[in-house]
VMD Tcl script that draws the C-alpha trace (Angstrom):
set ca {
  {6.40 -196.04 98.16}
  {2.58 -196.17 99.60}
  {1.88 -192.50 98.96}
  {3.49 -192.41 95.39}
  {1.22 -195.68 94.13}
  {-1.55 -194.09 95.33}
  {-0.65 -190.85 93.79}
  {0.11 -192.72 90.88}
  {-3.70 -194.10 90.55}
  {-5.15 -191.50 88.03}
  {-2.01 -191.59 86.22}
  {-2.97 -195.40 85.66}
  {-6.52 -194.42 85.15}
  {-5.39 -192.31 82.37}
  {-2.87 -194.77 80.74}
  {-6.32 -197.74 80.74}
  {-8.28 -194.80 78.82}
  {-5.78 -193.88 76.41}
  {-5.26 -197.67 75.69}
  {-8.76 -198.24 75.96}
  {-9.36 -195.21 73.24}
  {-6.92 -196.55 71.05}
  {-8.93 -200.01 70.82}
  {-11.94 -198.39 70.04}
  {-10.32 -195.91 67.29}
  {-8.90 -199.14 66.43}
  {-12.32 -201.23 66.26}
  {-13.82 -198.46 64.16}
  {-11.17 -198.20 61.70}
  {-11.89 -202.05 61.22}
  {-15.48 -201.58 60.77}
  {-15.23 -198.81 58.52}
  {-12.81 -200.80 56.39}
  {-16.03 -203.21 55.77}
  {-17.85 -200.67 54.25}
  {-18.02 -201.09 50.58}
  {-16.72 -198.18 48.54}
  {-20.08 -197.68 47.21}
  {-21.20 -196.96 50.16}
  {-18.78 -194.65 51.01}
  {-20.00 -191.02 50.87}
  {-17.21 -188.35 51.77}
  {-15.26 -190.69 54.35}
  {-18.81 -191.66 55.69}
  {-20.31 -195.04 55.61}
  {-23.76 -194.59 54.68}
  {-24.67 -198.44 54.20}
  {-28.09 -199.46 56.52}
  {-25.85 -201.45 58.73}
  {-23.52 -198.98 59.50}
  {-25.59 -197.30 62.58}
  {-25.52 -201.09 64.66}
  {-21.59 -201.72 63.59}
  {-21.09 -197.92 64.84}
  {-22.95 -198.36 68.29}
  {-21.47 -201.64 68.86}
  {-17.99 -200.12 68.86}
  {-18.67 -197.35 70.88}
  {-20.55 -200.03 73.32}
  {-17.02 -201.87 72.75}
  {-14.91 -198.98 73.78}
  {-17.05 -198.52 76.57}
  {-16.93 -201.89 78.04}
  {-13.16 -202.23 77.68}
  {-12.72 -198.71 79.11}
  {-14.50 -199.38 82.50}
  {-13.37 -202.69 82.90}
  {-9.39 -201.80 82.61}
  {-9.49 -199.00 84.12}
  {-11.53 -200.68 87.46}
  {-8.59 -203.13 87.04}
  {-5.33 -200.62 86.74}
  {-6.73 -198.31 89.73}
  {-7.25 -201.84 91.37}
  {-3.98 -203.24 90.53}
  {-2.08 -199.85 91.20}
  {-3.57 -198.97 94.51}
  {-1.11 -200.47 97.21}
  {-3.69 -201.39 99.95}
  {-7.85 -201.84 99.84}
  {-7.84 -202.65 96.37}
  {-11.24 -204.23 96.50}
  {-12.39 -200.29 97.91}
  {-10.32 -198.74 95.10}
  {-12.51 -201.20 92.63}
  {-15.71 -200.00 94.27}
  {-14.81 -196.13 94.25}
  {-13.07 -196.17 91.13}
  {-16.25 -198.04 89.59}
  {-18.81 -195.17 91.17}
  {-17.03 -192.26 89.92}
  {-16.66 -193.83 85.99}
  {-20.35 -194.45 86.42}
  {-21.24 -191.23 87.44}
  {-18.67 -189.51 84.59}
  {-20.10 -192.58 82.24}
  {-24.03 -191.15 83.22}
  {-23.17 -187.65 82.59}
  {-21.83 -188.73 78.92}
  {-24.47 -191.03 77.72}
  {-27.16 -188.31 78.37}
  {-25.07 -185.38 76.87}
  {-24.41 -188.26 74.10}
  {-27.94 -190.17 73.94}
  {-25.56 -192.85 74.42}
  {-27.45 -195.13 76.20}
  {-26.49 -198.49 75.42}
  {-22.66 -197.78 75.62}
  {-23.72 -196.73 79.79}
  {-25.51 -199.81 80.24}
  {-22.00 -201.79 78.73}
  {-19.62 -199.91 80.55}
  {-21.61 -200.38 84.10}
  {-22.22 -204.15 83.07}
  {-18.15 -204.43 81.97}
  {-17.55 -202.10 85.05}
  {-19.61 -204.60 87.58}
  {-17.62 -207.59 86.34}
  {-14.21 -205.76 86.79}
  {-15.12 -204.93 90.52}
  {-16.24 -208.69 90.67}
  {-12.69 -210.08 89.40}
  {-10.80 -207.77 91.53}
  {-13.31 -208.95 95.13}
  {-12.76 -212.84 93.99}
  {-8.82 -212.21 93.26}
  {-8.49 -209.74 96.54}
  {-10.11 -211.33 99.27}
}
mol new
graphics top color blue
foreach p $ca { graphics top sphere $p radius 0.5 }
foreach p [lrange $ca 0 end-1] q [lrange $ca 1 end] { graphics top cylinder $p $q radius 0.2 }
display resetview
């Protein structure tokens, strides 16, 4: 039973993202909705807010990303679940780095790593 939840560990990662994609899909859906018709220009919002409502959702999806998917690799692993926090944080941030500068995403790295840091932190205070 050890090996297979360890085995099982990226298939958790993988379940977090998905359900971490879908809130974000989800989130922009809603903020698109906001957008008055007017403003609306081929299934594009082109109203002056739209740019901070758009990087605030992918910051969102981000955050929630790193921070369950710290938590299901945590929660999954069957032993050294504060070292499965730790590792599983390192390599998002590295995957998260390599995104934000093919992206210019910037502010959604510095969310996920803040989100990611406070995931690692719950799972050290809850797994001491």
């Amino acid at each position: 039973m050890t090996i297979l939840r360890w085995l099982l560990m990226p298939v958790a990662a993988f379940a977090a993202w998905a359900v971490s994609l879908f809130v974000g899909l989800l989130l922009h859906e809603a903020a698109i909705r906001l957008c008055p018709g007017s403003q609306m220009v081929s299934g594009l919002c082109v109203a002056p807010w739209w740019s901070y409502a758009d990087t605030a959702v992918l910051c969102a999806g981000a955050a929630v990303a790193a921070a369950t998917i710290v938590i299901a690799c945590s929660l999954t692993a069957p032993s050294h679940r504060r070292t499965a926090a730790v590792v599983v944080f390192a390599i998002g941030f590295v995957w998260a780095l390599a995104l934000a500068i093919a992206g210019n995403a910037y502010l959604a790295l510095i969310a996920a790593g803040a989100a990611g840091v406070l995931a690692v932190r719950w799972v050290w205070r809850r797994y001491r």
